[in-house]
N, C-alpha and C positions, 0 to 999 in steps of 0.2 A: 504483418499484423502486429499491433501495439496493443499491450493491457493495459488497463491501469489498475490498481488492487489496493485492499487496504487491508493492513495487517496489526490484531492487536495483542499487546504484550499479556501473556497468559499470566507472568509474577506482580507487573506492575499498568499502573492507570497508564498507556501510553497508545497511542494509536497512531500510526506510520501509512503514511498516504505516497505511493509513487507508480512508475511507468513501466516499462518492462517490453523488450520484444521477446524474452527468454526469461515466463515467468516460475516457472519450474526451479531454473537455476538461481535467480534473483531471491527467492523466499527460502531456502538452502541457506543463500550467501548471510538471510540477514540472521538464522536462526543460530549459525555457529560461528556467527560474531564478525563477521568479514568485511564490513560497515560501519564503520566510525559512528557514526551518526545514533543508531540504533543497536550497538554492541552492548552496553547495560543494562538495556529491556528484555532480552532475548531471554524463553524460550517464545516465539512467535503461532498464531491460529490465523489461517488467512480468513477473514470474514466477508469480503467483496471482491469480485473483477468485474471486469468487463469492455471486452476488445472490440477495437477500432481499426481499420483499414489503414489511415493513415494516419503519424505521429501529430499532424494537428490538431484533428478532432481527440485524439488521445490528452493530449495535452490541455484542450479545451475544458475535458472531463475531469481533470486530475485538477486543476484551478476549481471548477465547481467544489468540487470533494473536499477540498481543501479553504474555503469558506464559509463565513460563520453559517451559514444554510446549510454546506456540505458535511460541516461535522455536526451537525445537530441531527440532520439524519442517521450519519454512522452511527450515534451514539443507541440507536434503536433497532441497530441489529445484534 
């Protein structure tokens, strides 16, 4: 089972769109900084999931989310 989740930065405007089959530990990893990427935004509020059977519909979802349609939604939760 694959999630895909979006997570946004409680200090700063930042919103972090990614996959996950161990989304427990992946939202952990990004909150105490274990992630390059998103180490500066952190403390993190996860605001979406939503799991898929297999990583290409996951994957399919996480490109949605991740275009100008997919974050114009996030930005309304």
């Amino acid at each position: 089972m694959f999630t895909v989740y979006a997570i946004r930065s409680i200090s700063r405007n930042y919103t972090y769109i990614g996959m996950s089959a161990e989304l427990e530990v992946r939202v952990q990893r990004h909150n105490v900084g274990g992630n390059k990427t998103t180490r500066a935004y952190a403390p993190f509020k996860l605001i979406h999931t939503k799991s898929f059977d297999t990583r290409l519909e996951a994957r399919n979802y996480e490109k949605y989310l991740k275009s100008g349609v997919g974050r114009e939604w996030l930005k309304g939760l």
